[in-house]
N, CA, C and O atoms as CSV, one atom per row, in Angstrom:
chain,resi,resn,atom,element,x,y,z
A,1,UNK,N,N,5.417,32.076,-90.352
A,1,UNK,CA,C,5.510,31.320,-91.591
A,1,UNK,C,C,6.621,30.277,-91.528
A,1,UNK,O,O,6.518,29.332,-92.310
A,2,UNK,N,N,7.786,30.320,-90.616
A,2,UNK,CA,C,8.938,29.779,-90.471
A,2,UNK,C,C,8.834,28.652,-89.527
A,2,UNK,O,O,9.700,27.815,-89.272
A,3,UNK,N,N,7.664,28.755,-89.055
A,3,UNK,CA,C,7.470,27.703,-87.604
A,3,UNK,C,C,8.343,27.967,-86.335
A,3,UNK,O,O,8.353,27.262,-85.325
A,4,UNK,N,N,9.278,29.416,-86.615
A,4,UNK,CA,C,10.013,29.282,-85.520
A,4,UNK,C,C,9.112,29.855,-84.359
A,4,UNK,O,O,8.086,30.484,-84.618
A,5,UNK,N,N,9.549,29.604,-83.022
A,5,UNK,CA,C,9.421,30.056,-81.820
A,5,UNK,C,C,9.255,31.204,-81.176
A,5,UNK,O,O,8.440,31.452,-80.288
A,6,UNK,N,N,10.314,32.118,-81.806
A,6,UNK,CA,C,10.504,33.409,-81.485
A,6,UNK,C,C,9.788,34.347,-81.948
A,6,UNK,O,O,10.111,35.419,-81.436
A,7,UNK,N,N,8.472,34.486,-83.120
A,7,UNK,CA,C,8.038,35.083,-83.559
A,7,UNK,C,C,8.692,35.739,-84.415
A,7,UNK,O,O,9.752,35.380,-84.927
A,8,UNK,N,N,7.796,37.255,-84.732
A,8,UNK,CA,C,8.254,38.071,-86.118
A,8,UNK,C,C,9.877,38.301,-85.978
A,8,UNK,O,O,10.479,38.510,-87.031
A,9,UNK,N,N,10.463,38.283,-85.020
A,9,UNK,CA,C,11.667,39.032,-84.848
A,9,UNK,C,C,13.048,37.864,-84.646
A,9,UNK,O,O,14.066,38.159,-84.022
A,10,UNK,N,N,12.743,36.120,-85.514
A,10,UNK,CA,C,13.386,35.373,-85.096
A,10,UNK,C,C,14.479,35.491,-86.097
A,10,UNK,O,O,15.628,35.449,-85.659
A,11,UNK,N,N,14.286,35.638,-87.437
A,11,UNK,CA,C,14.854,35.588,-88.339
A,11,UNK,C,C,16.014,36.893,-88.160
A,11,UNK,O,O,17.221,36.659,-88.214
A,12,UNK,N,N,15.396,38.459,-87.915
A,12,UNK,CA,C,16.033,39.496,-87.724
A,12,UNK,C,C,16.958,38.892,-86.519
A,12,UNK,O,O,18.169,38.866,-86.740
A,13,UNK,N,N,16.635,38.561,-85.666
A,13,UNK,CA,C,18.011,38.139,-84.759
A,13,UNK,C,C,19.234,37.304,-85.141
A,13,UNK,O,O,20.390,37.509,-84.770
A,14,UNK,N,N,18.621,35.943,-86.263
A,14,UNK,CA,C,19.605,35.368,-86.904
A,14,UNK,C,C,20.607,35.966,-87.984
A,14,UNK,O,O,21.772,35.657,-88.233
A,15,UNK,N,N,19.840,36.846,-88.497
A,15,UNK,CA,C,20.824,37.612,-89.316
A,15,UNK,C,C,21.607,38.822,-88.464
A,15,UNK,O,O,22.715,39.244,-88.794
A,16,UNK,N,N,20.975,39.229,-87.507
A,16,UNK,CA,C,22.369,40.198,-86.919
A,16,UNK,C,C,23.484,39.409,-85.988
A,16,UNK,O,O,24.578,39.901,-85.710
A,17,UNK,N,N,23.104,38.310,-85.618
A,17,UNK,CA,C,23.951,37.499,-84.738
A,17,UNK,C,C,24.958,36.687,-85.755
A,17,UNK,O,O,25.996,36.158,-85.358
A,18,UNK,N,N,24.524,36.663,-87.078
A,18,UNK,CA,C,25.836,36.280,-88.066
A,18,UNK,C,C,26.458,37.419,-88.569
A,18,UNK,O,O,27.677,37.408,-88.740
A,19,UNK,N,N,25.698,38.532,-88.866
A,19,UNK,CA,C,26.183,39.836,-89.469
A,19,UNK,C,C,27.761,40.313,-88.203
A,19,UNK,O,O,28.816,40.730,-88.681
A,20,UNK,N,N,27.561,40.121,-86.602
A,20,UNK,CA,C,27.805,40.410,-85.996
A,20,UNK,C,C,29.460,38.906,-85.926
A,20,UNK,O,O,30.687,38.998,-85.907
A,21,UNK,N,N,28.785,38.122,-85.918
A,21,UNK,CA,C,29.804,37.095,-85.729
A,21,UNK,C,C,30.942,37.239,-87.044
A,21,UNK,O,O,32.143,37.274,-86.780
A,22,UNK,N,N,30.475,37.317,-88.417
A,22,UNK,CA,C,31.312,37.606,-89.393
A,22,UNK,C,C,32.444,38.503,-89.378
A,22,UNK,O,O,33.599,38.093,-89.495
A,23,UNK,N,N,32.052,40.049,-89.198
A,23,UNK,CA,C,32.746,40.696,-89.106
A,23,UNK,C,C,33.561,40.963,-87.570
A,23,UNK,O,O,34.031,42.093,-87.444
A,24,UNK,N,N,33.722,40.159,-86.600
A,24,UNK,CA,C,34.414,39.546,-85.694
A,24,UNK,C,C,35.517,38.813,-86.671
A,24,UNK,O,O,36.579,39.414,-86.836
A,25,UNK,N,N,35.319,37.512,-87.346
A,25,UNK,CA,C,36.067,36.572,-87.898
A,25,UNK,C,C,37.248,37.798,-88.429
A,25,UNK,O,O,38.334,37.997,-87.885
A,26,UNK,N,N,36.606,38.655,-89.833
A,26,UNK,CA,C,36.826,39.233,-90.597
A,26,UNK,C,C,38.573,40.312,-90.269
A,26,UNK,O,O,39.683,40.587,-90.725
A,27,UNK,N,N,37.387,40.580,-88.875
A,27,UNK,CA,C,38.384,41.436,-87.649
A,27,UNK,C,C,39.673,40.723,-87.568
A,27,UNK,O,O,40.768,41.094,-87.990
A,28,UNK,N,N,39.364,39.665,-86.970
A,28,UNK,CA,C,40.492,38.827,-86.538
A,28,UNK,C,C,41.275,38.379,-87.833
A,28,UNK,O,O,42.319,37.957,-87.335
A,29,UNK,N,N,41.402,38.207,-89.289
A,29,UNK,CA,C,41.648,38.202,-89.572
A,29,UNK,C,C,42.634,39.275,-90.410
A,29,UNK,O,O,43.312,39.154,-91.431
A,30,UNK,N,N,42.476,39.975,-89.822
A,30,UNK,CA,C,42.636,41.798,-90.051
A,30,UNK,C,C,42.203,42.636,-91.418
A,30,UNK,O,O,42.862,43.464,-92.048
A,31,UNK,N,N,40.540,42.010,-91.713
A,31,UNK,CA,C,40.134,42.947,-92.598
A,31,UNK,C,C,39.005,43.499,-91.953
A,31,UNK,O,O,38.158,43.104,-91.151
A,32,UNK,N,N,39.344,44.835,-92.736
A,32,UNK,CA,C,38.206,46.022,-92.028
A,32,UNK,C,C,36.973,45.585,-92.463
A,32,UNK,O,O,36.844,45.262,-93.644
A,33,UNK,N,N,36.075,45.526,-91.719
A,33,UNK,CA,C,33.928,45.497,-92.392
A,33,UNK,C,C,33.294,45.677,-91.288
A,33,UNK,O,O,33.528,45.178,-90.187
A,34,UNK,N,N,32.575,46.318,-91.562
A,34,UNK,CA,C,30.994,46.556,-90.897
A,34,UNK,C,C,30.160,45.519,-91.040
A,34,UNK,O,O,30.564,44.509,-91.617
A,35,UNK,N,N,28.734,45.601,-90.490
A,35,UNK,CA,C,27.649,44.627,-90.675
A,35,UNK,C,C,27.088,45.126,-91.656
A,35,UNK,O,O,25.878,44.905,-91.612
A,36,UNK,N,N,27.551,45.984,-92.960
A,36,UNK,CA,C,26.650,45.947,-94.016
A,36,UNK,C,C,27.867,45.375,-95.288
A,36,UNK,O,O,27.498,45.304,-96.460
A,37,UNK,N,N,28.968,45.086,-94.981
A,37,UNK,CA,C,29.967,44.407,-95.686
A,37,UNK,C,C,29.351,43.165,-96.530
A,37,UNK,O,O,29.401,42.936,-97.739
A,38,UNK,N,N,28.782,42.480,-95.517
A,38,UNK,CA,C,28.543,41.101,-96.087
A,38,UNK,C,C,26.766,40.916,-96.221
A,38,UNK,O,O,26.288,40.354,-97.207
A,39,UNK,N,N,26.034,41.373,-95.289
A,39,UNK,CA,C,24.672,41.199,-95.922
A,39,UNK,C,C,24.003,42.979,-95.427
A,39,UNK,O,O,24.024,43.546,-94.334
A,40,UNK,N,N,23.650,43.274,-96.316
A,40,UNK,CA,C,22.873,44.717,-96.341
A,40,UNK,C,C,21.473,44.383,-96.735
A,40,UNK,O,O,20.977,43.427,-97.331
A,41,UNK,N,N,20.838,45.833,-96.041
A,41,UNK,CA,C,19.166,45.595,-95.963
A,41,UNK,C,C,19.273,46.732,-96.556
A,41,UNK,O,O,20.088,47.650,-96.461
A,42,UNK,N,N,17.977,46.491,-97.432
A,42,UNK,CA,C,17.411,46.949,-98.580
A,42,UNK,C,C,16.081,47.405,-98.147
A,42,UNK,O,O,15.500,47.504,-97.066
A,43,UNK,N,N,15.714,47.728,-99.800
A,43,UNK,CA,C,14.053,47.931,-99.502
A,43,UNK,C,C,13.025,46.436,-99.612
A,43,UNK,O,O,11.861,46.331,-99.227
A,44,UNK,N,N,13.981,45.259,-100.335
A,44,UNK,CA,C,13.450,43.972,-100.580
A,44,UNK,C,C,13.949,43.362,-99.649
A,44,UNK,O,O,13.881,42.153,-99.868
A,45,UNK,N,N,14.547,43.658,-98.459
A,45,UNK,CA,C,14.891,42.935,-97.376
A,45,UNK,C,C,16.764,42.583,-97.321
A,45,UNK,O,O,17.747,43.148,-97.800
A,46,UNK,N,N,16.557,41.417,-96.510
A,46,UNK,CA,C,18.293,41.280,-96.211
A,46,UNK,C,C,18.853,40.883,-98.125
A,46,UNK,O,O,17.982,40.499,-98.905
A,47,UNK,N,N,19.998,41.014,-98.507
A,47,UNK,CA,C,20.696,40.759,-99.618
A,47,UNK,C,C,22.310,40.502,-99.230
A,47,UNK,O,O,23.049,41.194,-98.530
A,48,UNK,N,N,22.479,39.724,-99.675
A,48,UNK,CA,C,24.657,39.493,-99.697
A,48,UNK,C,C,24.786,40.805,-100.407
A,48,UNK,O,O,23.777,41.308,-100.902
A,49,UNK,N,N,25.930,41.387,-100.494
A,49,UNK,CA,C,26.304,42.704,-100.531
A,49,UNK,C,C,27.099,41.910,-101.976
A,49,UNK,O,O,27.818,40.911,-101.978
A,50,UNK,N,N,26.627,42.834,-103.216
A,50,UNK,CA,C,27.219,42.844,-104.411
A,50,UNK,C,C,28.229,42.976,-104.301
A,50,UNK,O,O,28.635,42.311,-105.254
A,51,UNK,N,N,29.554,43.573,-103.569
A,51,UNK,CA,C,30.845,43.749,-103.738
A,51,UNK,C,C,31.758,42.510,-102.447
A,51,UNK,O,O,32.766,42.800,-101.803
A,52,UNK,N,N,31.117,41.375,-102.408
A,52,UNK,CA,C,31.876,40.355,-101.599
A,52,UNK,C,C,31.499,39.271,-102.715
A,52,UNK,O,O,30.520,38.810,-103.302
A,53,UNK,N,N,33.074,39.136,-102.630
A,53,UNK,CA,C,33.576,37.965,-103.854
A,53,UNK,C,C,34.172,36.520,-102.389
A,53,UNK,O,O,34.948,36.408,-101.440
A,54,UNK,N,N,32.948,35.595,-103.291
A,54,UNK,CA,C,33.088,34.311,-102.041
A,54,UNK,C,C,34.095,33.566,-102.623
A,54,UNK,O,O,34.423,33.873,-103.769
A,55,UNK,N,N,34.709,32.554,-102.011
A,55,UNK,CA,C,35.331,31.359,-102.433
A,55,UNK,C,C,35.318,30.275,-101.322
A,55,UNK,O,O,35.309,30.231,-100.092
A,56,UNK,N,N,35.320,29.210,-102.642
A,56,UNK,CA,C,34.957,27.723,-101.691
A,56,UNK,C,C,36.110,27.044,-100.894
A,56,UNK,O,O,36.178,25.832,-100.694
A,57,UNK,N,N,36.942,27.902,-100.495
A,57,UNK,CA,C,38.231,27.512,-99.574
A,57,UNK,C,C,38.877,26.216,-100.599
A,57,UNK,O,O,39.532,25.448,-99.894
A,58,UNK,N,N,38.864,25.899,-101.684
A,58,UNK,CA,C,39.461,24.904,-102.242
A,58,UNK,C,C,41.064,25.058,-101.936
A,58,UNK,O,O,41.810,24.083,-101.845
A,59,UNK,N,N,41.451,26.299,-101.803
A,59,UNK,CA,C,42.671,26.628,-101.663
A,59,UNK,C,C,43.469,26.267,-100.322
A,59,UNK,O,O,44.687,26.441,-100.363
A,60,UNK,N,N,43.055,25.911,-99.456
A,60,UNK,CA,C,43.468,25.411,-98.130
A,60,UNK,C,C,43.805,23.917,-98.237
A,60,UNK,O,O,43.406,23.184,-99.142
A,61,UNK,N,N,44.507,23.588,-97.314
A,61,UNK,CA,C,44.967,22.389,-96.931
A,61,UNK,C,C,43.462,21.655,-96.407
A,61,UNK,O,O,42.382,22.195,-96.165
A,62,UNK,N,N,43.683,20.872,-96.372
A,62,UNK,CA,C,42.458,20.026,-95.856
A,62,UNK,C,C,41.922,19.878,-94.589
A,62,UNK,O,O,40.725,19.968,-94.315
A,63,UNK,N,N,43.226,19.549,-93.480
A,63,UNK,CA,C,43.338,19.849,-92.343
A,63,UNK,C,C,42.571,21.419,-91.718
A,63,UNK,O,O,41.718,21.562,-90.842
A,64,UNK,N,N,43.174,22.297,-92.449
A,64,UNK,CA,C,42.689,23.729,-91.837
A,64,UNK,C,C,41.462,24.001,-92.272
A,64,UNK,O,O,40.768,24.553,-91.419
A,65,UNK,N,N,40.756,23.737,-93.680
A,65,UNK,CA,C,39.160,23.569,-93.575
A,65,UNK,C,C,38.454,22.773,-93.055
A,65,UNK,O,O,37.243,22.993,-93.062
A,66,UNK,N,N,38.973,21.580,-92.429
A,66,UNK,CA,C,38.147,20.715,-91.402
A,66,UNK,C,C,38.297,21.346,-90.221
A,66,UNK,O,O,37.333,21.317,-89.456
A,67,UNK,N,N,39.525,22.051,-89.808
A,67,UNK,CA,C,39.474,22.536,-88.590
A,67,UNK,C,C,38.278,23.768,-88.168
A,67,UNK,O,O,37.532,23.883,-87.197
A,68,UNK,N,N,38.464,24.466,-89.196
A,68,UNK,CA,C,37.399,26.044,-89.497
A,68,UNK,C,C,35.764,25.586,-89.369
A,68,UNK,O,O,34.921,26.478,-89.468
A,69,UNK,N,N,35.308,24.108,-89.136
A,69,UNK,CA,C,34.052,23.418,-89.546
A,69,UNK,C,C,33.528,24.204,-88.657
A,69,UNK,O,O,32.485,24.749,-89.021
A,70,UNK,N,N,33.941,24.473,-87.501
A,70,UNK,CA,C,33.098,25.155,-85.984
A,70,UNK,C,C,33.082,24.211,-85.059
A,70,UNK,O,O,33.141,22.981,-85.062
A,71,UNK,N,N,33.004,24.909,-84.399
A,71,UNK,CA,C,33.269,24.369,-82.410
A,71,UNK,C,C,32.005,23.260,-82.293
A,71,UNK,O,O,30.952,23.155,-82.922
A,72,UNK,N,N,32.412,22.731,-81.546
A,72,UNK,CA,C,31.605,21.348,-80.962
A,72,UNK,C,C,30.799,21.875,-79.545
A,72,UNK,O,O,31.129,23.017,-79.224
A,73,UNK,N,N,30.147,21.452,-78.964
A,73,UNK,CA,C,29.287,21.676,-77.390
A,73,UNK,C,C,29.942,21.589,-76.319
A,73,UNK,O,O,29.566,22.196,-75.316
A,74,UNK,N,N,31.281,20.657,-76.327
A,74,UNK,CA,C,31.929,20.371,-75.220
A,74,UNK,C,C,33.537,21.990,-75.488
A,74,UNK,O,O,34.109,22.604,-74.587
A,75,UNK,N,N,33.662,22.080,-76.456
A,75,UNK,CA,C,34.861,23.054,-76.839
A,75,UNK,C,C,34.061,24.660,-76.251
A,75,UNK,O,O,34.498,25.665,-75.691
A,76,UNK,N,N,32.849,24.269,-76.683
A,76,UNK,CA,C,32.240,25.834,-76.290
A,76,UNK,C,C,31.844,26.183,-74.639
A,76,UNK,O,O,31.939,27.276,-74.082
A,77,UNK,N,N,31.289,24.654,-73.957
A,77,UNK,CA,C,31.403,24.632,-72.536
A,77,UNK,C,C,32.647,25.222,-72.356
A,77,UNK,O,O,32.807,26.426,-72.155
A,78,UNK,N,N,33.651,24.278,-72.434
A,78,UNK,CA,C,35.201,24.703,-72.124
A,78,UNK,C,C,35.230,26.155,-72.151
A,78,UNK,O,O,35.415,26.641,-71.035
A,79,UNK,N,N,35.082,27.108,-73.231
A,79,UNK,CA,C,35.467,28.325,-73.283
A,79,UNK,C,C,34.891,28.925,-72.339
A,79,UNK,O,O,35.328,29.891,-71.714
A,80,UNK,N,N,33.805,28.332,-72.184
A,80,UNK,CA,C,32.154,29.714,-71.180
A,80,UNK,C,C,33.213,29.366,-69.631
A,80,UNK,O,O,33.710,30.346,-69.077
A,81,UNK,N,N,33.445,28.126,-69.118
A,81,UNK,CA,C,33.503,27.742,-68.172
A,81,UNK,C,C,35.284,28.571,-67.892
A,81,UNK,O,O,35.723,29.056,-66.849
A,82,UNK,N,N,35.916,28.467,-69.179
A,82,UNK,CA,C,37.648,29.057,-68.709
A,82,UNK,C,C,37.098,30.963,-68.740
A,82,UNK,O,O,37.845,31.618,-68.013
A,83,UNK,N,N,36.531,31.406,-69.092
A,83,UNK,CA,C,36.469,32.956,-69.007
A,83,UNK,C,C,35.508,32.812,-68.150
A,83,UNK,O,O,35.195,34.000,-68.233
A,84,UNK,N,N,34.695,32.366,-67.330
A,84,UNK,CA,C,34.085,32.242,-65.774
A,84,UNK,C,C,35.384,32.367,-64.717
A,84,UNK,O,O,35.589,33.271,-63.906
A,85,UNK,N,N,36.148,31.243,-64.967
A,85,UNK,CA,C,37.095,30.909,-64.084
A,85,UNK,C,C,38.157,32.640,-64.480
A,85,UNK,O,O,38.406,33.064,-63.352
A,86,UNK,N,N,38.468,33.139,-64.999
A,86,UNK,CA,C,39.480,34.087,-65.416
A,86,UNK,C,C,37.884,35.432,-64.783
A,86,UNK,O,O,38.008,36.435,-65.485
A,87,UNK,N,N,37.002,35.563,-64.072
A,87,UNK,CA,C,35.874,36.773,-63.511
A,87,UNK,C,C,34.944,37.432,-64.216
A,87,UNK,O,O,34.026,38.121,-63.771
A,88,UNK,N,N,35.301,37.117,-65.704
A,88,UNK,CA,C,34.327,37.621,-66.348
A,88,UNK,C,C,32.985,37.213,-66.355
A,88,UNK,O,O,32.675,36.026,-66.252
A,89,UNK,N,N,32.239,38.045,-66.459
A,89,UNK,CA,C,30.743,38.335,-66.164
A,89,UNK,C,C,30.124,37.753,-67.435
A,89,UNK,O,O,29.859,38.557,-68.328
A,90,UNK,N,N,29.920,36.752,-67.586
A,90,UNK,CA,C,29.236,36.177,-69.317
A,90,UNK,C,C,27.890,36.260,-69.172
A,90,UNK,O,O,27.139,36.034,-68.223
A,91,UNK,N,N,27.712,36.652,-70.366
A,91,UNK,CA,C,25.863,36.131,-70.631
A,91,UNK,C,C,25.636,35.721,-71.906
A,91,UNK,O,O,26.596,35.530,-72.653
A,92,UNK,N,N,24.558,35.560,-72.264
A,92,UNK,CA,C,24.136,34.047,-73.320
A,92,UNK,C,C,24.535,34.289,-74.715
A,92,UNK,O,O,24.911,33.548,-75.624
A,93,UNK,N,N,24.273,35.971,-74.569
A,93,UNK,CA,C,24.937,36.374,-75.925
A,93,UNK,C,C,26.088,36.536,-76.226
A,93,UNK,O,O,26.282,37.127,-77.288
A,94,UNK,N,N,27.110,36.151,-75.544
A,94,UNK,CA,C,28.980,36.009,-75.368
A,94,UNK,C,C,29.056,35.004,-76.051
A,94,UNK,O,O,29.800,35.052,-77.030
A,95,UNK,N,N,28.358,33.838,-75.778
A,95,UNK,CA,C,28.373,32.802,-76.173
A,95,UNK,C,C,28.232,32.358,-77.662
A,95,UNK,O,O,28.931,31.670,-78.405
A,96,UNK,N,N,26.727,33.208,-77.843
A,96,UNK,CA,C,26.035,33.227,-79.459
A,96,UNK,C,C,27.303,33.951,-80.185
A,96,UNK,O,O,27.789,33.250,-81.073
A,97,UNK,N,N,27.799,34.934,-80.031
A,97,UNK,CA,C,28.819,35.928,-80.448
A,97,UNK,C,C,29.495,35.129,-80.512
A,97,UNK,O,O,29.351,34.536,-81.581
A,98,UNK,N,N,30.581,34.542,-79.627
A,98,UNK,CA,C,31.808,34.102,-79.989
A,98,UNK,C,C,31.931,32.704,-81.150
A,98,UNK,O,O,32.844,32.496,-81.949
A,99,UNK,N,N,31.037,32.112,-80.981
A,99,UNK,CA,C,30.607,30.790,-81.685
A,99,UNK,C,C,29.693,30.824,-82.938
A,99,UNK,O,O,29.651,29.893,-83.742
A,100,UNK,N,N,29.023,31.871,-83.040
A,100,UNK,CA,C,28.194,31.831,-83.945
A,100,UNK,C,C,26.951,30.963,-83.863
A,100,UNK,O,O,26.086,30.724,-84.706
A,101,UNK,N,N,27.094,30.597,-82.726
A,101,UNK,CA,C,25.424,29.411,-82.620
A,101,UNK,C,C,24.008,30.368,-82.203
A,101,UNK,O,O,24.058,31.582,-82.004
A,102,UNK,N,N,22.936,29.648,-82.134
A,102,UNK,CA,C,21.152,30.512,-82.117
A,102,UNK,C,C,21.019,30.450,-80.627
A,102,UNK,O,O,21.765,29.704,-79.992
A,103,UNK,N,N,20.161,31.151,-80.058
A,103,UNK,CA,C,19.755,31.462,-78.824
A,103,UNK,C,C,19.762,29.962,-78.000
A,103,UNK,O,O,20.353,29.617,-76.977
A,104,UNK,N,N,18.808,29.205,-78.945
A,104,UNK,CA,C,18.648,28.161,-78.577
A,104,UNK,C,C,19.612,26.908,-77.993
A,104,UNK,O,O,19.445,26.168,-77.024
A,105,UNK,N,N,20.718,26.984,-79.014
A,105,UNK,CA,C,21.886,26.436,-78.822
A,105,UNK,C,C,22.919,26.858,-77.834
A,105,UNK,O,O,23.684,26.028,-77.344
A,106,UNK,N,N,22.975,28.393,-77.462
A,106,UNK,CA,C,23.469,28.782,-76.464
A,106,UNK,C,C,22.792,28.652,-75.082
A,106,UNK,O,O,23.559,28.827,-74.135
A,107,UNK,N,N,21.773,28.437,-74.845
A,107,UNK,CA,C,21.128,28.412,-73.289
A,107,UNK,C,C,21.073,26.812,-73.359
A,107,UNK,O,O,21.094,26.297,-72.241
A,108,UNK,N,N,21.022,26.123,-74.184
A,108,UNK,CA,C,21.252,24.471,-73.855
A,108,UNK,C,C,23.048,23.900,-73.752
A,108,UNK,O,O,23.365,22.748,-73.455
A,109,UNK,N,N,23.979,24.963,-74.059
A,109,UNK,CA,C,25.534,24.786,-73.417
A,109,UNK,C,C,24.999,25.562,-72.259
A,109,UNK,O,O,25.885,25.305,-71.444
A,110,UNK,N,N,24.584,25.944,-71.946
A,110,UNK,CA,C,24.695,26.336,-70.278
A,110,UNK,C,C,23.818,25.980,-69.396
A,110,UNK,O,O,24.178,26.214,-68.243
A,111,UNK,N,N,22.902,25.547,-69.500
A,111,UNK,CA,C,21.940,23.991,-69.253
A,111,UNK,C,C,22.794,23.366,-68.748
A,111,UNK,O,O,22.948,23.173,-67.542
A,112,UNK,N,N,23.767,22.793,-70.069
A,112,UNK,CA,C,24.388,21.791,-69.936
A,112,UNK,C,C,25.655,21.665,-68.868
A,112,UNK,O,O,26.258,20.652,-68.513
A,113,UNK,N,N,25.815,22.821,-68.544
A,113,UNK,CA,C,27.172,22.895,-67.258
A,113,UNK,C,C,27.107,22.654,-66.105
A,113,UNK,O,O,26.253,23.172,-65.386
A,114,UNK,N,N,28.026,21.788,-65.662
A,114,UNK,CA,C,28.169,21.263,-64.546
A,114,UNK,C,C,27.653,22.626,-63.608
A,114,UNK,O,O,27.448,23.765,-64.028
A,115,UNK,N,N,27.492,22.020,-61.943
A,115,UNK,CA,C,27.214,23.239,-60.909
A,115,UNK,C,C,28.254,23.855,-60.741
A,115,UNK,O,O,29.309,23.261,-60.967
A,116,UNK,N,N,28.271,24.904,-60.400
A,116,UNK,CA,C,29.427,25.861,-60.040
A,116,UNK,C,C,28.775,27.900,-60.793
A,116,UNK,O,O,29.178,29.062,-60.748
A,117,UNK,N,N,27.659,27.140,-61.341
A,117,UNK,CA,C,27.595,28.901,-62.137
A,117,UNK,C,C,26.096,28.975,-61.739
A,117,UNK,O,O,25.257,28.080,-61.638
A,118,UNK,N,N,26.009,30.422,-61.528
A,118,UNK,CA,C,25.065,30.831,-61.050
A,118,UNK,C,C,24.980,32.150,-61.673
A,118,UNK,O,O,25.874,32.963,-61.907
A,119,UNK,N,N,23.491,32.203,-61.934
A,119,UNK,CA,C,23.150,33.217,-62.556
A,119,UNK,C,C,22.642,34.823,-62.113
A,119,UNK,O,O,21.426,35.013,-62.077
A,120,UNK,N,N,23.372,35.727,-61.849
A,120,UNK,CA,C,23.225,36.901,-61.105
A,120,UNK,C,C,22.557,37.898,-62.063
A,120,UNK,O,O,22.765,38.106,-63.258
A,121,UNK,N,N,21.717,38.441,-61.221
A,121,UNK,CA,C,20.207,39.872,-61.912
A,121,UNK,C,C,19.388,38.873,-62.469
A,121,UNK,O,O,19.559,37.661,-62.338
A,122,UNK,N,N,18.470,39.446,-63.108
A,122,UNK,CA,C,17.801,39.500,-64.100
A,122,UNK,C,C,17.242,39.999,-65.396
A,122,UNK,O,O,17.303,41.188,-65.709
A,123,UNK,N,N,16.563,38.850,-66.330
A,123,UNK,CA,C,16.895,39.514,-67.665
A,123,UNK,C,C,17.897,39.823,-68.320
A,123,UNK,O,O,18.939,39.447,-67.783
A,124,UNK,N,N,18.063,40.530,-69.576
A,124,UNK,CA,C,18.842,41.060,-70.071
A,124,UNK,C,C,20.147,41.419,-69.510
A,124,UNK,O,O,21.244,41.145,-69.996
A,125,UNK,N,N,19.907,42.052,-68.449
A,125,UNK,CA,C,21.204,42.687,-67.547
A,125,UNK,C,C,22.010,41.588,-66.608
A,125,UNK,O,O,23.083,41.738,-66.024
A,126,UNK,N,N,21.131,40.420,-66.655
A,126,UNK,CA,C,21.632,39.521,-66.048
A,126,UNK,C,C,22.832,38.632,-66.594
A,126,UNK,O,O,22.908,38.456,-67.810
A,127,UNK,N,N,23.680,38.122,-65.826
A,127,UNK,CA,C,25.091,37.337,-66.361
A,127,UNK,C,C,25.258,35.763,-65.580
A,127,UNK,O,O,24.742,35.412,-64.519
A,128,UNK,N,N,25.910,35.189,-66.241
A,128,UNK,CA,C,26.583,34.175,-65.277
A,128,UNK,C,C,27.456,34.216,-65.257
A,128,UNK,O,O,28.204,34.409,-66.216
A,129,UNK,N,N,27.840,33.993,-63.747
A,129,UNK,CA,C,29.370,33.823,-62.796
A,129,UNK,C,C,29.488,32.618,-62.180
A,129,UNK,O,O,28.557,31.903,-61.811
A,130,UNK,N,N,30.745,32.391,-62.070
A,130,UNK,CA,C,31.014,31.472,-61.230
A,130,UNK,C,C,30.919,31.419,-59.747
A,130,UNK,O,O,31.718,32.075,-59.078
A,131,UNK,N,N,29.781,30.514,-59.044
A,131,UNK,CA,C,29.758,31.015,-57.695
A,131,UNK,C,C,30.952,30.109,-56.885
A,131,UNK,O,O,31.472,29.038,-57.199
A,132,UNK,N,N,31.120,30.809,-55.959
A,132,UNK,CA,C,32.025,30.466,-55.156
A,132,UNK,C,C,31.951,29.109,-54.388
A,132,UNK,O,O,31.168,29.080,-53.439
A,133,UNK,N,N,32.524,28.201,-54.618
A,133,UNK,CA,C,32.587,26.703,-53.681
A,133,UNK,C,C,32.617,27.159,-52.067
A,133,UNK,O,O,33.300,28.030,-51.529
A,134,UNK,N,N,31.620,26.242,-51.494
A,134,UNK,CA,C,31.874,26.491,-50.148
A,134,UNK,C,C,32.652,25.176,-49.368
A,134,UNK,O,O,32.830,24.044,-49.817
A,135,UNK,N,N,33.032,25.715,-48.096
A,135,UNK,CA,C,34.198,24.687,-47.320
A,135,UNK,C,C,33.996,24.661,-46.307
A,135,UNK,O,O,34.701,23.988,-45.554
């Protein structure tokens, strides 16, 4: 009905990949929540959770809500490419996670990366690393 791509299960992924990214933020900010904090499933489907009181950040400086807008394509390369370089084993959903962006948006930043990464296994279990330059 959505026209998306992914079929019945596109929407359920978008909502756990924000449910999941939120309470990361939340974390880091040092308040406690789960993924039913901010949107809980019901018997009528996903709902914002009656006991989260929003606000429109009016209260911030201007600077720090322009900063909070979210990462750009080249800031998020940067990150995939500096925790490659530091051995960690990334895969597509590190990416979606840390940034909050859709499947889609994450496999086109890594499209988008220069040579040097190579993709080890397959599927699911599979990661990208940085392969080794030869001399």
């Amino acid at each position: 009905m959505l026209g998306l791509g992914r079929g019945q299960n596109a929407v359920c992924d978008a909502v756990s990949a924000f449910r999941r990214r939120v309470v990361q933020l939340l974390g880091e900010a040092g308040i406690q929540a789960n993924e039913d904090s901010v949107i809980i499933t019901g018997k009528v489907g996903y709902q914002i959770n009656a006991a989260l009181i929003v606000g429109n950040g009016s209260d911030l400086p201007p600077a720090t809500a322009a900063e909070d807008g979210g990462d750009g394509p080249e800031s998020r390369r940067r990150w995939f490419l500096d925790e490659l370089k530091k051995g960690r084993k990334l895969r597509r959903c590190d990416l979606e996670d840390r940034f909050g962006i859709s499947i889609a948006t994450a496999k086109r930043d890594i499209a988008d990366l220069d040579a040097g990464i190579g993709f080890v296994g397959t599927g699911k279990a599979g990661y990208c690393a940085a392969v080794p330059t030869q001399k």
